[in-house]
N, C-alpha and C positions, 0 to 999 in steps of 0.2 A: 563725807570723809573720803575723797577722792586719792586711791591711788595708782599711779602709771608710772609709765615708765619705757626700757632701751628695749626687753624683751615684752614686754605688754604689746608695745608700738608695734614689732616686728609679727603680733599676729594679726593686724590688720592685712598685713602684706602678703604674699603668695608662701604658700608654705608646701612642702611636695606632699603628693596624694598617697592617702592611708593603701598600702598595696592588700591590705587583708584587716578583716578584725578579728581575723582566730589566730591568738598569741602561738599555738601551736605549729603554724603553718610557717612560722619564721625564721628565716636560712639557721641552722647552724652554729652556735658556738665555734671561733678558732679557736687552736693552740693560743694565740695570746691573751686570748680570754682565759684559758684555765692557769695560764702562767701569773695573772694578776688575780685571780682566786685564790692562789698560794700565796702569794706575795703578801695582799691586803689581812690574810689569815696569819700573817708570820709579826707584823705588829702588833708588837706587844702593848700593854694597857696603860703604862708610865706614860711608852710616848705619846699613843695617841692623846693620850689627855694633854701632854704637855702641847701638841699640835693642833687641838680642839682649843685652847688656852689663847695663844698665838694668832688661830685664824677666826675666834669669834671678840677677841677685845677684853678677856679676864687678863690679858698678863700686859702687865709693862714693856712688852715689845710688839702688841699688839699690829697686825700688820692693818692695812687698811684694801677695799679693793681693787685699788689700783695698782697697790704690791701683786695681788693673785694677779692680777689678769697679765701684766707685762714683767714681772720677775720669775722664772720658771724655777730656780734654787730659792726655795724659798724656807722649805722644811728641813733638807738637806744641803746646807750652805757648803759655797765653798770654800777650800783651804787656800791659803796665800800663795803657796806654787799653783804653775800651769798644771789642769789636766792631761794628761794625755784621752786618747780616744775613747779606751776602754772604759776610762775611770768616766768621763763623759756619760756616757750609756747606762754602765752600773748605777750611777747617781741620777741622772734624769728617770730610772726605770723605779727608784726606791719612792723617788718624790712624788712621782704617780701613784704611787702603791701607796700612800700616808694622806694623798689629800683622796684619794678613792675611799679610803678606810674614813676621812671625813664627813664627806657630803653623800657618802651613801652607803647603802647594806647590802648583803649579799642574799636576792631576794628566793633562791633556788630555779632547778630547772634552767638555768643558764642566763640570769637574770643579774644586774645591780638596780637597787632603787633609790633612785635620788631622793634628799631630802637635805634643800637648798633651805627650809622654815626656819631649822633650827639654829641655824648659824646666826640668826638676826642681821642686827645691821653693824656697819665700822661707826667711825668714829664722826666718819663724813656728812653719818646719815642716811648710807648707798647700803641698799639689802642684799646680801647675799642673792636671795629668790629671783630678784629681778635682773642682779647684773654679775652674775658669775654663771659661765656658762661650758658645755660638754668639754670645750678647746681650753680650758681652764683649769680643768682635770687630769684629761687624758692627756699627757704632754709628751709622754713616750711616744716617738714615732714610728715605732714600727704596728701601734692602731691608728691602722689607715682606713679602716672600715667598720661600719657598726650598724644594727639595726635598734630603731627609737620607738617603743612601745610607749605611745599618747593618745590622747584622748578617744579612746574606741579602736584606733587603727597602728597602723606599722607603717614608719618612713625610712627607709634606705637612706643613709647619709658616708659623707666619705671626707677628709681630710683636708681642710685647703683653707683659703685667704675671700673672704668675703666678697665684692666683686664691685655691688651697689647697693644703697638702701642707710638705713638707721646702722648698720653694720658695720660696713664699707670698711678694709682693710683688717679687719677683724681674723684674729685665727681660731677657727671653727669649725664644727662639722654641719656639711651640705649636702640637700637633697638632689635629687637625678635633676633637676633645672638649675643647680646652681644657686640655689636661695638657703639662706640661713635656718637651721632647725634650732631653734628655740626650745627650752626644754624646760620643765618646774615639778617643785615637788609633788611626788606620788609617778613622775614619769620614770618609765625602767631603759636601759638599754643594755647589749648583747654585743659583745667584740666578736664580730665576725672575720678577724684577719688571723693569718696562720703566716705567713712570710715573713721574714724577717730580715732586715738590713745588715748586711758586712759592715765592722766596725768603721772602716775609715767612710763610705757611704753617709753612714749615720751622723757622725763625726760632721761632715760638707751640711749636711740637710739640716741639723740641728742649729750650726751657724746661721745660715739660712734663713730660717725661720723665726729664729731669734731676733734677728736685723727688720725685718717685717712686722714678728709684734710691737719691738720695739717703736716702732714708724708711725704709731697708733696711738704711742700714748700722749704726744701733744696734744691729739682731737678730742682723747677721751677727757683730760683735764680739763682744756679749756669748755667745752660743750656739755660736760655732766658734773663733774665732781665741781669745777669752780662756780656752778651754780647752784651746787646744794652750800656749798660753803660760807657765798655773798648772801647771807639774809640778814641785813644791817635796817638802822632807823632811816629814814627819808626824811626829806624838808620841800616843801611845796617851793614851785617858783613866787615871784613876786608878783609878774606879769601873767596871767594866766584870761584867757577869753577864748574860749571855744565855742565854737558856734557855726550850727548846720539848720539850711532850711532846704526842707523837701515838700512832699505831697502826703496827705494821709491817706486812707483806702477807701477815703469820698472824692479825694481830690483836692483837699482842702490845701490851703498852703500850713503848713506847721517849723517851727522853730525849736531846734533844740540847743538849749547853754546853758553854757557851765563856766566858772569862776573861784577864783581862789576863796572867795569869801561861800558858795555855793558849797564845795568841798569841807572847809571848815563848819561849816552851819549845819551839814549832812551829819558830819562827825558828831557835834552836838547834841543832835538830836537823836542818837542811838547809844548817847552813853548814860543813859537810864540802864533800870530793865528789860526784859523781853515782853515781846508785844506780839499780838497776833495780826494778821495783813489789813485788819479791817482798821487798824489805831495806826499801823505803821503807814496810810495811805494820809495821814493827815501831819507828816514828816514833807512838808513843801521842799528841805533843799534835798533830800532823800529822794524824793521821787525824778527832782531834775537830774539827779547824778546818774540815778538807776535809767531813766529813756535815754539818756544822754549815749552813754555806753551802750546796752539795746541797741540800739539806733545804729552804731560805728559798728559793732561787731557782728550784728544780723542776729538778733536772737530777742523774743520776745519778752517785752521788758515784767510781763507777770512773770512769767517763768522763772526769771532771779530771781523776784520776790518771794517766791513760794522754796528757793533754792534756801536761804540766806535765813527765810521763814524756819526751816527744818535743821538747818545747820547751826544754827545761833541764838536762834530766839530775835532776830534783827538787831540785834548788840554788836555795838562797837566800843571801846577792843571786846573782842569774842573771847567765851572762856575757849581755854585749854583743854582739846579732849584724847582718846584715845594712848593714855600712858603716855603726854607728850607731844605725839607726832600729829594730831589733828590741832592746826593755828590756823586763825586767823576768819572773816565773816565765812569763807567758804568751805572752814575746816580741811585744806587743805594739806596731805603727806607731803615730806618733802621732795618727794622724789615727782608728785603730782605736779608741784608749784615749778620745778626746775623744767619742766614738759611745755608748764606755760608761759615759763620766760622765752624759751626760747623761738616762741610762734611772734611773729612779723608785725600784727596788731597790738598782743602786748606791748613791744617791744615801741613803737610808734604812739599807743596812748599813754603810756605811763612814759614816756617820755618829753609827752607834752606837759606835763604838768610838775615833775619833779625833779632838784638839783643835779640828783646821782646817776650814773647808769642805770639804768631802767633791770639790768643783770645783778644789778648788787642789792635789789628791792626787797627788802626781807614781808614775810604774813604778819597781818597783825598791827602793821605799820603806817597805815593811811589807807583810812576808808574807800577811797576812786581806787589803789593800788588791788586793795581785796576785792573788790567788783569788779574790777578786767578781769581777775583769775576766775571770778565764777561766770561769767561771760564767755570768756575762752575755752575752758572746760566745758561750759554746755553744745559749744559751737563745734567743739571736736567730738562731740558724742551724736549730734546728731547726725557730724556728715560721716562717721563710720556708720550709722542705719541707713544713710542716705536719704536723709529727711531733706527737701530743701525748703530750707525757714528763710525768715527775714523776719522783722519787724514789723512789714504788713502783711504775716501768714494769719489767713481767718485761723481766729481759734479756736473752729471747730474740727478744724484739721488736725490740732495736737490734741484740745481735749476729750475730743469726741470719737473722730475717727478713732476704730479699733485694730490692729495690727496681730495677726496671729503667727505662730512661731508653729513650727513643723510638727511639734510634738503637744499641739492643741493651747498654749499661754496665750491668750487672751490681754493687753492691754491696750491702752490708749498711746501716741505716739510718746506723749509727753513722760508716761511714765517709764516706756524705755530709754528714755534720754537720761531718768532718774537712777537707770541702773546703772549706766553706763559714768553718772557724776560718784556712784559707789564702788562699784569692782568692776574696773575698766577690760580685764581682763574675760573675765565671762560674759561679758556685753558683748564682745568684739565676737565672740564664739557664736552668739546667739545672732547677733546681726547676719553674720557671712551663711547661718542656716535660714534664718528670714529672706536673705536674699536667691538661694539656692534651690528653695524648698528640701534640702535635706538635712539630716541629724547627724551625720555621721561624724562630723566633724567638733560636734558639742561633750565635753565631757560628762561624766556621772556631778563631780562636783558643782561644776556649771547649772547643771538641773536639780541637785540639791539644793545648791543655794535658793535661785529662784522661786522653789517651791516655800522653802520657808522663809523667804524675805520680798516675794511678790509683793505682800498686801502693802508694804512700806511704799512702795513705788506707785499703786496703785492711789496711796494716800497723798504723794507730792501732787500728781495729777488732780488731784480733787481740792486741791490749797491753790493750785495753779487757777483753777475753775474761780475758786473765792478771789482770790487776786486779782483777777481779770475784773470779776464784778464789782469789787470795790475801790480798784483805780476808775471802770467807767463813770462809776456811780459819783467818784469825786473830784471828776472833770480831768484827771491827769493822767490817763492812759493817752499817750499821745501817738497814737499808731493808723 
């Protein structure tokens, strides 16, 4: 039940370094900070409900998150005449103070604590958690500075327009290098600014800025929201022959293909019951669709099996899990599936085989379409650990070799790959301290989770194992 995402993504990437892990040691509360403590305390209980109403999808005006991110009157609309400057500033400063009263508490000591969970998801499908972010909030600009109390540590962040990255043009707050601070629930921050801008100032910079977020929303549409949106039926080509021949890891020559009647016959053969790997290996077009893919995506063709084994029961169409949002063989979120439309391979195999855009591919919808996503998905977990696989990786590499994490976790390559196809986001944590040798950067919830959801991962790796042995065993591991 894979899910990722804009801010998942962006913790792979550099993030500025914890300057402390004693919250107490943290510059300062400004004056604008205590100014929006009053503020957020002066919202009364009608509205906020009426604005919880609004920005979670109870009311018939439901906004969506593309409204948050690039409409800044959203709470506090405005009136048919111009503003003038003042009224500008009173009203941007109100709307700050109603979606702060939203997406967070007033956690003491000089504290707000986000909680992006509760908000759910729009209508899109796009979760609050993932893609509503600090610059989304604080819209008032006279908070030009803040300090981000995350995972163990404090990052200094300040005001500004995104630069490069999954971000890029984004209005956000950034760390002392200029990269995007990412933020999620249970994380706190602290308005360290005390200055404050002269009306007509404010008045230019708010124009400004507005023109800039603005400038953002063609990318976000087309590259996140139009991809949670396209999940439509597919139709196979007519003409369909794929076919790779390489070397196997004797050196053998080997042949991998695939065919429209291959795919179809794949499909067939999974729309029984669920099976366990050792029945699912006697699925002949099943196994050529599964090397096939393997093979083009660089990832070892047990490995899906044991993925699709745990995900599905090897059933196609796959039940429906998680209240909905887990479709399709790889039980993919949709915000996971829109991650994997948009990588280069998908986008290239599923477009070898079907009518539609390969972008308008909904889960659940053709069998080779749902084994790209669990292919791709594996293949971006492993290169955030920095595993380098292929299809001829000995598999004693994933299943044997052991991999230990700073804070003594213990597994097999394969099974942190397993974590990383479930909560991409603590994977990513744990990876950058695998790499590091240090902890600091791992949350409490990240090592809770693991502790209680190890053995799960520990259990793919060992289905991974049976896989391996009973493709050998029945001549179709073709690696």
């Amino acid at each position: 039940m894979p899910a990722t995402g804009e801010q998942q993504v962006a913790l792979s990437g550099k993030q500025g370094e914890a300057l402390t892990a004693d919250p107490a040691t943290a510059e300062a509360a400004g004056k604008v900070h205590t100014e929006f403590v009053e503020r957020t305390g002066k919202v009364d209980e009608p509205t906020a409900k009426a604005d919880m109403d609004v920005l979670t999808g109870k009311s018939p005006e439901a906004y969506t998150i593309e409204d948050i991110r690039y409409n800044t009157r959203l709470l506090k609309k405005k009136g048919e005449g111009e503003e003038k400057p003042e009224e500008q500033v009173a009203n941007l400063k109100e709307e700050t103070a109603r979606r702060m009263k939203a997406y967070t508490t007033d956690a003491g000591d000089g504290w707000f604590q986000l909680d992006y969970a509760k908000m759910g998801t729009d209508k899109n499908g796009l979760t609050h958690e993932l893609y509503v972010g600090l610059g989304d909030i604080l819209l008032d600009l006279d908070i030009q500075n803040i300090v981000v109390q995350k995972e163990g540590g404090l990052v200094k962040a300040h005001r500004g327009i995104v630069a490069s990255g999954s971000h890029a043009g984004r209005v956000g707050f950034l760390d002392e290098a200029g990269e995007y601070v990412a933020t999620h629930t249970g994380d706190k921050f602290r308005i360290i600014s005390s200055d404050k801008m002269d009306v007509t100032a404010y008045a230019g910079k708010l124009t400004e800025e507005t023109g800039k977020r603005e400038a953002g929303r063609a990318a976000f549409k087309s590259g996140t929201v139009d991809l949670y949106v396209a999940e439509g039926p597919v139709t196979l080509k007519e003409a369909i022959d794929l076919k790779e021949t390489t070397k196997d890891g004797k050196g053998n020559e080997v042949t991998f293909q695939v065919d429209k009647k291959t795919i179809e016959g794949a499909a067939a053969e999974c729309s029984g019951g669920g099976v366990d790997v050792e029945k699912a290996v006697e699925r002949p077009n099943l196994m050529k669709v599964l090397n096939y893919i393997a093979y083009k995506v660089g990832v070892p063709p047990y490995g899906m099996l044991a993925v699709i084994k745990h995900e599905c029961g090897v059933k196609f169409p796959a039940a429906v899990g998680d209240g909905g949002l887990a479709v399709g063989m790889g039980q993919h979120h949709p915000e996971a599936w829109a991650t994997c439309k948009k990588q280069p391979i998908f986008q290239t195999l599923v477009g070898s085989v079907i009518k539609e855009e390969p972008n308008n591919a909904g889960r659940n919808a053709n069998i080779f379409v749902d084994l790209v996503g669990v292919a791709v998905m594996m293949k971006m977990g492993f290169d955030v650990f920095g595993f380098e696989v292929n299809h001829l990786t000995d598999p004693a590499e994933l299943l044997e070799k052991q991999v230990t994490s700073p804070d003594g976790v213990t597994m097999t390559k394969m099974a942190w790959l397993r974590m990383f196809y479930h909560v991409p986001s603590y994977a990513r944590q744990y990876a950058k301290a695998i790499k590091s040798g240090s902890m600091d950067r791992v949350s409490e919830k990240a090592q809770g989770w693991l502790k209680e959801h190890g053995h799960r991962y520990v259990k793919l790796s060992e289905t991974a194992t049976a896989a391996k042995q009973a493709m050998a065993a029945k001549g179709v591991l073709m690696a």
